[in-house]
N, C-alpha and C positions, 0 to 999 in steps of 0.2 A: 613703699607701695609700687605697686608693678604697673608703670605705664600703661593707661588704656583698661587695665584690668576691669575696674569700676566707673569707666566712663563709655559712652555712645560716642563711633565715631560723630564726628563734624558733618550735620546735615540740616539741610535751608530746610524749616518747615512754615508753612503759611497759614495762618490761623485762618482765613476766608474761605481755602481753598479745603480747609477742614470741611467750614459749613458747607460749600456746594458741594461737595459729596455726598453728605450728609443727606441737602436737602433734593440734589438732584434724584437719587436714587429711591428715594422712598418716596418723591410725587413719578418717578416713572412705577412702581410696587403699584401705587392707586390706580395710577390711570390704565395699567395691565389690568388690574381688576373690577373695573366701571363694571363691566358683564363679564361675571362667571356663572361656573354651571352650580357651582354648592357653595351655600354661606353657612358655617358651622359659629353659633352664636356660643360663646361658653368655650374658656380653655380648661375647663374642667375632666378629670379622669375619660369622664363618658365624649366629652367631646375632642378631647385631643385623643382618644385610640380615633373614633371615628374621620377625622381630619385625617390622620395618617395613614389609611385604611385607603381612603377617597384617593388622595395621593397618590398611593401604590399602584392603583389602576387609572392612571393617569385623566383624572379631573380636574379641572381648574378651579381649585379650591383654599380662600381663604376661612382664616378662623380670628373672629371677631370677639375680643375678651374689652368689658368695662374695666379691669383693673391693671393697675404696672406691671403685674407679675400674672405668670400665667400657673395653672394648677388647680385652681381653686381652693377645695378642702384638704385636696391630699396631701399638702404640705404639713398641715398638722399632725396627721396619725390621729391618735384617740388620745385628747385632751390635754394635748401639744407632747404626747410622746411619740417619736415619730420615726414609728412601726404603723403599717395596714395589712391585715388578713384580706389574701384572698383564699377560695375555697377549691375543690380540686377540679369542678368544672371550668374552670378557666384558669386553671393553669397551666395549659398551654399557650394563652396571650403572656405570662409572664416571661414565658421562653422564646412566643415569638418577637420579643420587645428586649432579650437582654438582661432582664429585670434580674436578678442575683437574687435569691431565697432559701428558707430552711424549711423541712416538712417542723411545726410546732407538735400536734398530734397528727392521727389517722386523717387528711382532708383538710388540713387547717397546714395553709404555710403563709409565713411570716413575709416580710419585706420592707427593706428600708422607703422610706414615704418621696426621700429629697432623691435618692434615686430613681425610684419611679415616674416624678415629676419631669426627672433630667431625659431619661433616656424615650421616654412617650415623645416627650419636647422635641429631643432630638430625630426620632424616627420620624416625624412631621414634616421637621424641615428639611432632611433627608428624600423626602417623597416631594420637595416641592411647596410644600404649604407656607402662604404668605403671611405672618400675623398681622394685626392692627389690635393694639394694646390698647386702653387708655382710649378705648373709642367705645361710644354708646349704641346702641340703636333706639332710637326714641320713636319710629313709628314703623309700618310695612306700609308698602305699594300693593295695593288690590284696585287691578281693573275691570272693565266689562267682562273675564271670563269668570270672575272670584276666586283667582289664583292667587299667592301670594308671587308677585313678578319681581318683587325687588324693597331692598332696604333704605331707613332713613337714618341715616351716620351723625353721630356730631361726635364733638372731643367728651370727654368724663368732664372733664376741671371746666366745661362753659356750662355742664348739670352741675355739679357740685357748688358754683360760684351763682349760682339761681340768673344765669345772663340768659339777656332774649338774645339771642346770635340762632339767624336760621342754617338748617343742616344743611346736608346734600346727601344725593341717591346715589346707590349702585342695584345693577341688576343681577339680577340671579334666579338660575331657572325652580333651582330646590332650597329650601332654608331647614336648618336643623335647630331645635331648640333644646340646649344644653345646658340652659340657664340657673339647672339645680333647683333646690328646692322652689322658689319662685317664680320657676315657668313663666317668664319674663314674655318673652313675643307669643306663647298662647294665650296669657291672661289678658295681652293688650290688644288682639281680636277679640276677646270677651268682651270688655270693656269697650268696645265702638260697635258691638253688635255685630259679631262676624257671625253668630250662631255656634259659637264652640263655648261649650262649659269647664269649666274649669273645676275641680273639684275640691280640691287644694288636700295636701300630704294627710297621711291619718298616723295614729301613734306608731313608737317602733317595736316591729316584731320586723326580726333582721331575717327571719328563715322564710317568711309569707314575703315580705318585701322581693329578697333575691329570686326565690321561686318564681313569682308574675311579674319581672321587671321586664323581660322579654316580650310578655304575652301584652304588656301597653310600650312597649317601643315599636311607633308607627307614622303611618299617615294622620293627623289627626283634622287636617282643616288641607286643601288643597296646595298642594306646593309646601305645607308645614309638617315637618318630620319630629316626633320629641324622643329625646334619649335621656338615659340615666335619670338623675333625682326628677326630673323636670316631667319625665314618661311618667312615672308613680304619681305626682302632684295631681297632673292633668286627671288619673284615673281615681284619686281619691284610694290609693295605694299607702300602705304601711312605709316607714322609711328605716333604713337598714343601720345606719351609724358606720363606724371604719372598719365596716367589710365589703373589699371594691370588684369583687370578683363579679355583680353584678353590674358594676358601671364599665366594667372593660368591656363584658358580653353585649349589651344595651347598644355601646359605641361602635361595635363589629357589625349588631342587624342595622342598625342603622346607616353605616356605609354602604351595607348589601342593597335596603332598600331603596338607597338616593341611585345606587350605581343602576338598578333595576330601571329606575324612572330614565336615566341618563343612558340605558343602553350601554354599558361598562361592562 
């Protein structure tokens, strides 16, 4: 065996000095982001273009995912084969992202799901974008204007574990709800009486779906932006299955309109 070939040199490393890295860096990541200008709920296809969209034009913008992993559904493709069609109106997002594909017919190109997951991911944080994984939002901040001015954060694992543990806020001037089918922070102003209905998804027809996904990615409640599956829900819209061509378009208006609101 060749000396050193298979070994690391000789270096002190300090298991503490692990953790303060650790933990200094990601409470300075929060406390950067107490007040931002865009909260993007959902690391899902429609909200990770949109997060990295915001980025680009230099917003101070985190993207707030409940699960370990970000992506949402695109990591499965259709029915854990993992392939997703997009169609040829947006296939220019697949180019401006990187994304590697084949035309399958006339309008219909293919692409790998974990790459598209990867390189969305990475164009994000490329632009800047802060995640917080593994973190909930269990309520919104609406004051005397009936804007929504800000979020209420807790960890996944103190919901999951049914613990009374109170949250904590951050502010933020626009919120996005990316929450996919569930429409997560528009249902939970339904549900306290904000005046916003919810309609909830209708069967799928994938060509009606992608056609009007644009025409309900909006403002839908003051300071509440919905994109991708979460836009359809809200509108009582058809839902598409694993063709993303309309959650990439969905996550692009949706940048335009937060940047609109934000003067970007």
């Amino acid at each position: 065996m060749v000396p050193g070939r298979y070994t690391l040199e000789p270096m002190t490393l300090n298991e503490v000095t692990i953790s303060r890295a650790i933990l200094e860096e990601h409470h300075r990541a929060l406390l950067d982001h107490l007040d931002m200008d865009a909260a993007v709920i959902g690391g899902g296809p429609s909200g990770l273009t949109c997060a990295a969209l915001l980025g680009k034009r230099g917003v101070r913008c985190a993207l707030i995912e409940k699960k370990l992993s970000i992506g949402g559904g695109m990591w499965g493709g259709g029915m854990m084969f993992p392939r997703i069609v997009v169609q040829e109106e947006a296939r220019r997002l697949l180019d401006r992202f990187d994304i590697a594909y084949r035309e399958f017919e006339e309008g219909y190109y293919v692409a790998k799901s974990v790459e598209a997951v990867a390189k969305l991911t990475a164009a994000a944080c490329d632009a800047g974008v802060e995640f917080f994984n593994l973190t909930t939002v269990e309520d919104v901040m609406i004051r005397g204007d009936g804007m929504i001015g800000g979020l209420v954060i807790n960890w996944t694992p103190v919901e999951m574990a049914g613990l009374h543990v109170d949250p904590l806020t951050v502010a933020c001037t626009c919120t996005v709800d990316a929450t996919g089918h569930d429409a997560v922070i528009a249902r939970m102003i339904e549900r306290k009486g904000g005046g916003l209905k919810v309609k909830g998804e209708s069967f799928m027809w994938a060509e009606r779906a992608e056609s009007q996904i644009l025409a309900h990615t909006k403002e839908v409640f003051p300071g509440l932006f919905v994109a991708g599956m979460a836009a359809n829900a809200v509108a009582g819209e058809c839902r598409m299955g694993p063709i993303f061509g309309g959650m990439f378009l969905s996550g692009e208006r949706a940048a335009e309109l937060v940047a609109e609101r934000l003067s970007r």
